[in-house]
VEXZA-313490 format. One record per residue (C-alpha): residue in one letter; x negated, z, y negated. Coordinates in nm, 4 decimals, padded with zeros to 6 digits, always signed. Last residue first. Layout:
BEGIN
+------+----------+----------+----------+
| type |        X |        Z |        Y |
+------+----------+----------+----------+
|    A |        X |        Z |        Y |
...
+------+----------+----------+----------+
//
This chain:
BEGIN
+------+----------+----------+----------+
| type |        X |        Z |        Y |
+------+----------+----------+----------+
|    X | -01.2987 | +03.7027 | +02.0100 |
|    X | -01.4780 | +03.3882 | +01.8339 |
|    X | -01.2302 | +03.1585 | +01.6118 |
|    X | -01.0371 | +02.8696 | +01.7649 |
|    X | -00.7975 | +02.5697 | +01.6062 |
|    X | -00.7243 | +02.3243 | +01.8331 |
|    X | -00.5256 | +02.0290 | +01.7697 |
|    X | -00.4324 | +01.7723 | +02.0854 |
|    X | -00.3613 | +01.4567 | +01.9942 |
|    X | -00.0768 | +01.1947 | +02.0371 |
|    X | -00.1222 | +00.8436 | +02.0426 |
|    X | +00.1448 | +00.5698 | +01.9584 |
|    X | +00.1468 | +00.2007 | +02.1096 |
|    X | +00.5062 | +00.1645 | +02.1442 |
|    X | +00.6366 | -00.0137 | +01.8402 |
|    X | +00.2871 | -00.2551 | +01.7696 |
|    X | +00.2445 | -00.3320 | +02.1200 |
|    X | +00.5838 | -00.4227 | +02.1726 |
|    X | +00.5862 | -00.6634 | +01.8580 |
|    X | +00.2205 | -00.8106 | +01.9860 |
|    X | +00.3590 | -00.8603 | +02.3751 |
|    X | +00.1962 | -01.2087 | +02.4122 |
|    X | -00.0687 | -01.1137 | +02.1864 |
|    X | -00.1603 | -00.8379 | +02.4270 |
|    X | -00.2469 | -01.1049 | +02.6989 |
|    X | -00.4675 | -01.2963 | +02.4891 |
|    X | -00.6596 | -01.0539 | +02.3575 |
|    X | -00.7281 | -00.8664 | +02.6860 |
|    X | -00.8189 | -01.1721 | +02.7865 |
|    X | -01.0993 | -01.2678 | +02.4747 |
|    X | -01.1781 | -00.8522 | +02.5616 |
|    X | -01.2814 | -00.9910 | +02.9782 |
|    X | -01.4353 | -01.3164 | +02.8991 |
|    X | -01.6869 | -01.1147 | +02.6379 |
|    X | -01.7630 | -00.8611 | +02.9236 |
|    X | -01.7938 | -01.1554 | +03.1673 |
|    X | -02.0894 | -01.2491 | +02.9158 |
|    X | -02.2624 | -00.9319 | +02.8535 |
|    X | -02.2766 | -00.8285 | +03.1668 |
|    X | -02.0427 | -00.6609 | +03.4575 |
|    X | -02.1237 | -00.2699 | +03.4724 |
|    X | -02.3391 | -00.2170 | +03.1569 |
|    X | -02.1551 | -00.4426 | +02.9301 |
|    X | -01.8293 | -00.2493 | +03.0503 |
|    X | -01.9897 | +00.0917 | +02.9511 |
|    X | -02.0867 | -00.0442 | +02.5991 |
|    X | -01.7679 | -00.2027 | +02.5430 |
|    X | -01.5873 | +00.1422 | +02.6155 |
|    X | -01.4895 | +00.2266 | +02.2481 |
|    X | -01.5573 | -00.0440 | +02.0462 |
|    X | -01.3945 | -00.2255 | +02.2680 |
|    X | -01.0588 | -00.1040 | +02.3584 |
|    X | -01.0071 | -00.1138 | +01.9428 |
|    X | -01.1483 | -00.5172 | +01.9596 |
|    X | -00.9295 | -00.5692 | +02.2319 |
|    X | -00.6422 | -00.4250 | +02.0795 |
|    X | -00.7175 | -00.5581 | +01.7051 |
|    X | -00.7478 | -00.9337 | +01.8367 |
|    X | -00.4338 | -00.8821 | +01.9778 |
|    X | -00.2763 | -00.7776 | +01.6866 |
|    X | -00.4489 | -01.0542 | +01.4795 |
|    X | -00.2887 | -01.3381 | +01.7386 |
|    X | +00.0337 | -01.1740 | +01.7083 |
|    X | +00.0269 | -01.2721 | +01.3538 |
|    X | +00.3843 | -01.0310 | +01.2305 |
|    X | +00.2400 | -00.7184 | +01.1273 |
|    X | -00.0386 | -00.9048 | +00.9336 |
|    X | -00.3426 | -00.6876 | +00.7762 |
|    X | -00.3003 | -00.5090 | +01.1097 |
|    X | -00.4212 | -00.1388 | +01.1835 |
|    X | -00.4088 | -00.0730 | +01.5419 |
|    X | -00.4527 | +00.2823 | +01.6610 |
|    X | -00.0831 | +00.4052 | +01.6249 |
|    X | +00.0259 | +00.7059 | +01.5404 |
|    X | -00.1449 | +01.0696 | +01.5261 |
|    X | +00.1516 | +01.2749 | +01.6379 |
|    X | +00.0398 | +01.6452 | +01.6657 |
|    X | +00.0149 | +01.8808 | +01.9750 |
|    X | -00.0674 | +02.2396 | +01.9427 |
|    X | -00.3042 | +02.4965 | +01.9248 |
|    X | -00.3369 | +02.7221 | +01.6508 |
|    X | -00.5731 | +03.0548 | +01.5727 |
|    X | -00.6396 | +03.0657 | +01.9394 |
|    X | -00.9155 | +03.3570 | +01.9687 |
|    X | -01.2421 | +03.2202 | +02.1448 |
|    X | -01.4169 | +03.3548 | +02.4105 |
|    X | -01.2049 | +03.3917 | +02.6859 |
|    X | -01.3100 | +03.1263 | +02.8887 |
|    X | -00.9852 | +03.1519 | +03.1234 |
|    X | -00.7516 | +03.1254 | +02.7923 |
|    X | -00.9536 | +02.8207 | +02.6640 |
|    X | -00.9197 | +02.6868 | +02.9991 |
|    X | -00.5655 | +02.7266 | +03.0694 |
|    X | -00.4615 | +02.5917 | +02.7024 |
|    X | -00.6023 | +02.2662 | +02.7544 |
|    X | -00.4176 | +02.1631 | +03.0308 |
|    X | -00.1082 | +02.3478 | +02.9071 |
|    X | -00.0948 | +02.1136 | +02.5958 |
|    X | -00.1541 | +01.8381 | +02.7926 |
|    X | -00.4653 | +01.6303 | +02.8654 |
|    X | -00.5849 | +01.3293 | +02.7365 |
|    X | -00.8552 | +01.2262 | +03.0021 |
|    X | -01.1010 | +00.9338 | +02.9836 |
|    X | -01.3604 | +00.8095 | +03.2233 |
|    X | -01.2598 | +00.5038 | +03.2418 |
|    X | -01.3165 | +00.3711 | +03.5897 |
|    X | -01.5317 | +00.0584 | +03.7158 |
|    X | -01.6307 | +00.0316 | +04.0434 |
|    X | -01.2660 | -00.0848 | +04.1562 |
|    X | -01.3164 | -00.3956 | +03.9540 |
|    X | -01.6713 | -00.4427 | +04.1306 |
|    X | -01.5032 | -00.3473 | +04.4389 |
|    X | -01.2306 | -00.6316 | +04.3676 |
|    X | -01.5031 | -00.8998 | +04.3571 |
|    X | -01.6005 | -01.0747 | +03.9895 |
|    X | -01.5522 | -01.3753 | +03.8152 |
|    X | -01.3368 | -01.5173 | +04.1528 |
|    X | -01.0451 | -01.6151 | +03.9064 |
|    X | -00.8571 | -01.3058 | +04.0690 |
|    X | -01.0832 | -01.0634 | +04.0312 |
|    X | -01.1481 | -01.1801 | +03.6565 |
|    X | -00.7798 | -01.1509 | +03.5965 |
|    X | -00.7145 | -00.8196 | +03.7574 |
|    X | -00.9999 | -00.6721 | +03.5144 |
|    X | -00.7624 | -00.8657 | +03.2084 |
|    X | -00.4604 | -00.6720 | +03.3767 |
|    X | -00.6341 | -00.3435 | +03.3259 |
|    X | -00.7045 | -00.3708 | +02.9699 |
|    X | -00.3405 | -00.5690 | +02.9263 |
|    X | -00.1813 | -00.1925 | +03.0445 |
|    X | -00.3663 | +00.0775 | +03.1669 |
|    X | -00.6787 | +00.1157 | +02.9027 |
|    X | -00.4706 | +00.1247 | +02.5348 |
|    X | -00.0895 | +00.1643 | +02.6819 |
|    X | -00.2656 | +00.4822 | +02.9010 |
|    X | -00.4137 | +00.5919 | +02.6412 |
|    X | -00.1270 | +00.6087 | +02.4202 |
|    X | +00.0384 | +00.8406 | +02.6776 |
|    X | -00.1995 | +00.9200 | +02.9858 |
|    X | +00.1192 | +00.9513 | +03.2239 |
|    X | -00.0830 | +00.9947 | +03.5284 |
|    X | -00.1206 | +01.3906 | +03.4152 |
|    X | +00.2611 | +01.4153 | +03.4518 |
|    X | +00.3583 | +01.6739 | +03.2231 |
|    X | +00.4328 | +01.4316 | +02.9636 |
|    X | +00.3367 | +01.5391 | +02.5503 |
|    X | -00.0331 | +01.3578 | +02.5864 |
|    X | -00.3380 | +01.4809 | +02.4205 |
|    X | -00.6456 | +01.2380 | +02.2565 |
|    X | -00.8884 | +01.5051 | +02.0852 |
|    X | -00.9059 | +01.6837 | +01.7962 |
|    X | -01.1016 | +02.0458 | +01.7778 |
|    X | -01.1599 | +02.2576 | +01.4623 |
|    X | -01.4037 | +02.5066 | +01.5468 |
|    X | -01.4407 | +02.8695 | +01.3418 |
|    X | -01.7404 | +03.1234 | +01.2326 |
|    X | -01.7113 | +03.5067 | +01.1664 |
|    X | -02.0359 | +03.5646 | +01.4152 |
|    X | -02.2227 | +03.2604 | +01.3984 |
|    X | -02.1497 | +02.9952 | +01.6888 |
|    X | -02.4150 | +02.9102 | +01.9216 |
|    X | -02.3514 | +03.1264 | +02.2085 |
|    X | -01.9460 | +03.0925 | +02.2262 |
|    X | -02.0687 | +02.7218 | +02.1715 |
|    X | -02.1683 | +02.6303 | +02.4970 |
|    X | -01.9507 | +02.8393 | +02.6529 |
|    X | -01.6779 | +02.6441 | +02.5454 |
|    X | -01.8248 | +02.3365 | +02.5915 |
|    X | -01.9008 | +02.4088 | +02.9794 |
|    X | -01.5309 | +02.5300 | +02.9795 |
|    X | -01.4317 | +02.1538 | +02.8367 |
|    X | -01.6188 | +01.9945 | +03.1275 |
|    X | -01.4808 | +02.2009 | +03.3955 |
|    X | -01.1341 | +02.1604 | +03.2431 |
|    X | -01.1664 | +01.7714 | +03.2065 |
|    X | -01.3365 | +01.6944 | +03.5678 |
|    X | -01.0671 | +01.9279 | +03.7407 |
|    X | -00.7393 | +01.6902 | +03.5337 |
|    X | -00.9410 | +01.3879 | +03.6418 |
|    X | -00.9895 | +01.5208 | +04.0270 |
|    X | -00.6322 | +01.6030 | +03.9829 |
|    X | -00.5001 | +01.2677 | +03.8167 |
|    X | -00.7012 | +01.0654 | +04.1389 |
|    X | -00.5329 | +01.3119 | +04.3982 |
|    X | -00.1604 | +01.2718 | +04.2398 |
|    X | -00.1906 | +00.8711 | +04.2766 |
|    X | -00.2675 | +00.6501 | +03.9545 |
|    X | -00.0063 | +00.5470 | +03.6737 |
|    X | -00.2580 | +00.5921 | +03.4176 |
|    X | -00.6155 | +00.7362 | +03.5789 |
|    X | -00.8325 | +00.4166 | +03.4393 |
|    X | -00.9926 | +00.1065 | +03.6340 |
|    X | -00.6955 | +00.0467 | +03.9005 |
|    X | -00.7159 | -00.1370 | +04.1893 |
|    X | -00.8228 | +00.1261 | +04.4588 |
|    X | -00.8706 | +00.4995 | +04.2564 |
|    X | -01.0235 | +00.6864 | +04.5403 |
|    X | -00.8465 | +01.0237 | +04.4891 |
|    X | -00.7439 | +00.9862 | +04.8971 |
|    X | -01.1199 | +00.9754 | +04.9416 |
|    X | -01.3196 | +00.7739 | +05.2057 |
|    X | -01.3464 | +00.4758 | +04.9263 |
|    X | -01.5265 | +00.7379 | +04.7092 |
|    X | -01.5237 | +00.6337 | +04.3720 |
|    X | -01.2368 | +00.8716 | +04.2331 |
|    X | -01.4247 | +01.0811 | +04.4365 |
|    X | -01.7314 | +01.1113 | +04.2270 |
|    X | -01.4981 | +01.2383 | +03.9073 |
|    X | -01.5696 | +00.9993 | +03.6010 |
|    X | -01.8853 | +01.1196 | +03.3990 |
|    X | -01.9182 | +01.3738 | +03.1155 |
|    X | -01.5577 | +01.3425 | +03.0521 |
|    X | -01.4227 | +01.1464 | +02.7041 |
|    X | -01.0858 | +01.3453 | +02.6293 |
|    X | -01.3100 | +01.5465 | +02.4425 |
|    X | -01.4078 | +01.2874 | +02.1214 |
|    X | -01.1690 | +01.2081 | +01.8890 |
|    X | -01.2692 | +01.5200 | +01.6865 |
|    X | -01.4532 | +01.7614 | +01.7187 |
|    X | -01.5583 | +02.0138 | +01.4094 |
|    X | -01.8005 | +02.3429 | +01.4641 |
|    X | -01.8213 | +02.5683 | +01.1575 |
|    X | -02.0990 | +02.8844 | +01.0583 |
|    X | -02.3685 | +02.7318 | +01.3752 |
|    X | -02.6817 | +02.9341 | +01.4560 |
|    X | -02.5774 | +03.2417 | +01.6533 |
|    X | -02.7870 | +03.0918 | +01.9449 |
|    X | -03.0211 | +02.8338 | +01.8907 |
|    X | -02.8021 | +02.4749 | +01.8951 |
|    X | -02.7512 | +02.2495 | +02.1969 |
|    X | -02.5788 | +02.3820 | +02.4624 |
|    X | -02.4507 | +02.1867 | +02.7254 |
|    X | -02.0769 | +01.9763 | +02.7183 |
|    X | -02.2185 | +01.8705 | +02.3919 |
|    X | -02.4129 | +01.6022 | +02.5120 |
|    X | -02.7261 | +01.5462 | +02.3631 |
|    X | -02.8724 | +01.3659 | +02.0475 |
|    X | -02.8913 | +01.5865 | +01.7331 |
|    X | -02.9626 | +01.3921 | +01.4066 |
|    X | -02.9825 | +01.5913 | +01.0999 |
|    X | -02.8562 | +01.6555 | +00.7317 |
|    X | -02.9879 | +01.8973 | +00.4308 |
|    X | -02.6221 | +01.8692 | +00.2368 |
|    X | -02.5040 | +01.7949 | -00.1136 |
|    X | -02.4672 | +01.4094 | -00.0384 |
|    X | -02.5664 | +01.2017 | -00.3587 |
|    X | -02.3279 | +00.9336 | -00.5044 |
|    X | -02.0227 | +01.1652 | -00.5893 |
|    X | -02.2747 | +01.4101 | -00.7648 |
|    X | -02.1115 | +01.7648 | -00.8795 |
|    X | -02.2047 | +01.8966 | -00.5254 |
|    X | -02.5665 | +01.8227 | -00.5743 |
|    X | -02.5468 | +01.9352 | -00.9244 |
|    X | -02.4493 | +02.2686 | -00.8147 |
|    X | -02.7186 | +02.2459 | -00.5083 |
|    X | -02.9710 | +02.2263 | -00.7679 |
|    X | -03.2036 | +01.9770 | -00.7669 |
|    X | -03.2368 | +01.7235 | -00.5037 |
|    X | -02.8922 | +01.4776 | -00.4060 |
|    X | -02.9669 | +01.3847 | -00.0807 |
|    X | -02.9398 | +01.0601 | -00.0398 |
|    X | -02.5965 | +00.9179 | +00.0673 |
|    X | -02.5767 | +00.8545 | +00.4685 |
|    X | -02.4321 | +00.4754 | +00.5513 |
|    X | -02.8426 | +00.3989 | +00.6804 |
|    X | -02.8019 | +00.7400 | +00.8829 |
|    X | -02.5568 | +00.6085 | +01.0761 |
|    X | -02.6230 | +00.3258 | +01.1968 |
|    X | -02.9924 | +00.3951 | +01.3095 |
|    X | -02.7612 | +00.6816 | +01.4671 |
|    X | -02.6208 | +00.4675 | +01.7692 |
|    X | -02.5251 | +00.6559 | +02.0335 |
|    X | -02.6979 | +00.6496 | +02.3348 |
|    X | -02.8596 | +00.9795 | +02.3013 |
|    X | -02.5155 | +01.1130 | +02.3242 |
|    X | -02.3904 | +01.2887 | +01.9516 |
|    X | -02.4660 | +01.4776 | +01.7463 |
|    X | -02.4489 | +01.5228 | +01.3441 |
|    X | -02.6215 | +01.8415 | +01.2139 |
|    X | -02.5010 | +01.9188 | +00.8336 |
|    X | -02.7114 | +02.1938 | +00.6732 |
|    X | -02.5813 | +02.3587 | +00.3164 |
|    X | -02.7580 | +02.5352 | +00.1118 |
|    X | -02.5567 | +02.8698 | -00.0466 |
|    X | -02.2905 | +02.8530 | -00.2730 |
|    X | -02.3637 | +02.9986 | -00.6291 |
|    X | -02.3123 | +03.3562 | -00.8475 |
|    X | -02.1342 | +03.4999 | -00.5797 |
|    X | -01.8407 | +03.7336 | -00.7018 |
|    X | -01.5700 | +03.5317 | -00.4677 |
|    X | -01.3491 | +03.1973 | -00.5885 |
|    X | -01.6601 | +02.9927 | -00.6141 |
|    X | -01.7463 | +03.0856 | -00.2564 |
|    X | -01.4101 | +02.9166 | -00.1434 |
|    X | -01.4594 | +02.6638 | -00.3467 |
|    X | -01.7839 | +02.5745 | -00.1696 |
|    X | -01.6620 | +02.6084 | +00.1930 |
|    X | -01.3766 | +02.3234 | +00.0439 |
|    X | -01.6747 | +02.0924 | -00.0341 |
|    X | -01.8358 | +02.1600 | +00.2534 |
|    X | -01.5573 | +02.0498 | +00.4908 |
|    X | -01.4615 | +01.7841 | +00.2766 |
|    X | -01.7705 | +01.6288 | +00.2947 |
|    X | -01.8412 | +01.6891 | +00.6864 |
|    X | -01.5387 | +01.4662 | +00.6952 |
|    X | -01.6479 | +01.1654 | +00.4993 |
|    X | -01.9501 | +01.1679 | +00.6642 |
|    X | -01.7932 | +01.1999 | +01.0399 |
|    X | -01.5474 | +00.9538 | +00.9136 |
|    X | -01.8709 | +00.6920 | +00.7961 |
|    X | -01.9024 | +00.5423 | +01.1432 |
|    X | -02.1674 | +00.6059 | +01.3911 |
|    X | -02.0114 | +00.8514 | +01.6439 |
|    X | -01.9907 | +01.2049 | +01.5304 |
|    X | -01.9237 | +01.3353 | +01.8836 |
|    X | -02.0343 | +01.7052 | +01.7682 |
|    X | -01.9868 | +01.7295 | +01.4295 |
|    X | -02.1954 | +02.0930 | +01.3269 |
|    X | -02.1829 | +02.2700 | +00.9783 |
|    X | -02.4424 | +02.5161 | +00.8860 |
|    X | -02.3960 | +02.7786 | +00.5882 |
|    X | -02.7888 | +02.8532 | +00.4942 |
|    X | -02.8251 | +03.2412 | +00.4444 |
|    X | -02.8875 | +03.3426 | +00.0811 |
|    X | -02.5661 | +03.2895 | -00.0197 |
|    X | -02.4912 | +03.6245 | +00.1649 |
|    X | -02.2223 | +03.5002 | +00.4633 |
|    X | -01.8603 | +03.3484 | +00.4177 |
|    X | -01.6383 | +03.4365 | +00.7227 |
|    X | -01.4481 | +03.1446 | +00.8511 |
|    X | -01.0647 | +03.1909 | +00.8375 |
|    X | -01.0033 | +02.9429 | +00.5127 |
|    X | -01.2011 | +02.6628 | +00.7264 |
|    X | -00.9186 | +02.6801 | +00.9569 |
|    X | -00.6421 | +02.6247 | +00.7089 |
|    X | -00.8545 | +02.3161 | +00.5246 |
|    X | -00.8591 | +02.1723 | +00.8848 |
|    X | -00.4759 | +02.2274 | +00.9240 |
|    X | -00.4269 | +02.0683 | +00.5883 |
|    X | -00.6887 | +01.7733 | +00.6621 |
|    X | -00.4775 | +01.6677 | +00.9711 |
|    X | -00.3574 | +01.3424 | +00.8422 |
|    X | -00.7028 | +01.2058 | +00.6964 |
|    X | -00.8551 | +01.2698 | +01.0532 |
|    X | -00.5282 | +00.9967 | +01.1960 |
|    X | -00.6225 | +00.7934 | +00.8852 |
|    X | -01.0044 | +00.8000 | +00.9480 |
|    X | -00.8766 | +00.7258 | +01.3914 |
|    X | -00.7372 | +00.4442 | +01.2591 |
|    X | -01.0178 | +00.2947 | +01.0221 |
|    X | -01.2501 | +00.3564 | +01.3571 |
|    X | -01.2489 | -00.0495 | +01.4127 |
|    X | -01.5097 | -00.1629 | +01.2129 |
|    X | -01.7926 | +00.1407 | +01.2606 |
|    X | -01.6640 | +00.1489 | +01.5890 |
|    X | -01.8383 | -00.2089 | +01.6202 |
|    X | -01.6381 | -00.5287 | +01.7518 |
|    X | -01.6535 | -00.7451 | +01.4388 |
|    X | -01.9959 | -00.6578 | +01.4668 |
|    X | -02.1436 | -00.3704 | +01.2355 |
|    X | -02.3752 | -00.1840 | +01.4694 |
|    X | -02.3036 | +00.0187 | +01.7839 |
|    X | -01.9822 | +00.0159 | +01.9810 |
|    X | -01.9316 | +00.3810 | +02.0753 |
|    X | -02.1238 | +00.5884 | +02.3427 |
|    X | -02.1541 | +00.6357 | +02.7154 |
|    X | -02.4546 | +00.5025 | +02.8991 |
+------+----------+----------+----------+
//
């Protein structure tokens, strides 16, 4: 069921992802540095690009852009006589919403892939839709030149079974996300993350070309306590959680619905992530480190606690509305974001001085 707010509601990712475009925009120098390592192939060969968790916003355009754009200077600087064609694949769960997507894509720009790159209004790539998750494969092997991620792998493939188990200790009783949980519930969340980011590394160990690179972004944290989710733990811990208490206690819903219902988010630290690219073995670590992305509200009005509010629910929204439509219905899942409104406009000024993420940035080339 797992995707981003679809369409162009007030609610949709594609009109409330302007944070994570400045938090992309940031990192451009250390994408530009990884793009520099890829080995350029005979112009003959097609150089593929891949942006796996694209979502249904324009970043994923806007960043496949730069990454051909700089691929084609670099071929301008060697003895070719002209860059090759270029193939963009965007992918993403089923679920997502790629009717979306495809109406923001620029034609194609036809004739010559020069003036295709010299055209601001046409796109200079052959692009395509690939639905599946990308903790499996889902390319031919050897197929892929560049692999960007970002935003996307601290989402697991599904939220560990015992964190629902009532006989567990992991079981996760009042609480909808892993921040500020008990040691069992952060180590089946810490297991579900490495497992799931091994099966991605394997994945694309197949699928990658030899010479290519992957640029990886996803939510981190800088505390070794893995029930100190950072930024998104202020995002689904604090007035996210305390609008599920709400509805329990109003009688909207029972407490095992609430306790039902778990993010399944990780951000892992820098160790996390470094033990399982190390154990794959795969990949060479070109860089791998933590960055500060900043906030993920962006407020016409620093000072209308109303609007700040409105941009926390909306933000927790457009990235797990679909899952809480699916678990409680449309209409307690529009009394639940109208709380978690309310309750974060109470505490706007906090909100707006404490609610910083941090990311993880890998940079990885095959052994």
């Amino acid at each position: 069921m797992l995707s981003m707010k679809g369409g162009k509601g007030e609610a949709s990712y594609v009109n409330n992802s302007q944070a994570q475009a400045q938090h992309a925009r940031s990192m451009l120098h250390l994408l530009k540095e990884t793009l520099d390592l890829v080995q350029l192939n005979s112009p003959e060969i097609p150089f593929v690009v891949a942006d796996l968790g694209c979502s249904c916003g324009s970043n994923t355009i806007y960043m496949i852009d730069v990454i051909i754009k700089h691929i084609t200077k670099r071929y301008e600087a060697t003895d070719y006589e002209q860059p090759p064609e270029f193939s963009a694949f965007f992918s993403d769960l089923p679920s997502n919403d790629f009717n979306t997507l495809f109406q923001l894509l620029p034609p194609y720009g036809g004739g010559s892939m020069e003036e295709c790159l010299a055209s601001d209004s046409h796109r200079s790539y052959f692009a395509a839709g690939v639905p599946g998750s990308f903790y499996r494969r889902l390319f031919p092997a050897k197929s892929v030149d560049v692999f960007y991620s970002a935003f996307s792998l601290h989402w697991l493939s599904q939220v560990p079974d015992i964190v629902l188990d009532k006989r567990s200790t992991a079981y996760n009783k009042g609480r909808i996300f892993i921040h500020g949980a008990n040691e069992s519930t952060a180590t089946a969340y810490k297991k579900q993350f490495q497992g799931d980011l091994a099966g991605f590394l394997r994945s694309r160990s197949k699928e990658m070309k030899r010479g290519g690179s992957m640029f990886l972004v996803c939510l981190g944290r800088t505390s070794l306590d893995p029930t100190d989710q950072g930024g998104a733990g202020l995002l689904f811990g604090t007035h996210f959680q305390d609008a599920w208490d709400d509805l329990v206690q109003e009688g909207l819903i029972t407490s095992e619905k609430r306790d039902n219902f778990n993010i399944p988010v990780y951000a892992p630290s820098l160790h996390d992530f470094k033990e399982v690219v190390e154990a794959d073995g795969s990949f060479i670590i070109n860089k791998l480190d933590v960055f500060r992305g900043g906030s993920p509200l962006v407020v016409n009005q620093p000072d209308d606690a109303a609007e700040i509010g409105r941009a926390l629910a909306n933000s927790c929204r457009s990235v797990s509305g679909v899952l809480v439509d699916a678990h409680i219905g449309d209409r307690l899942s529009e009394e639940l974001f109208n709380r978690v409104a309310h309750r974060a406009s109470s505490q706007a000024k906090e909100l707006l001085e404490q609610l910083q993420f941090f990311h993880i940035v890998a940079s990885l080339s095959l052994a």
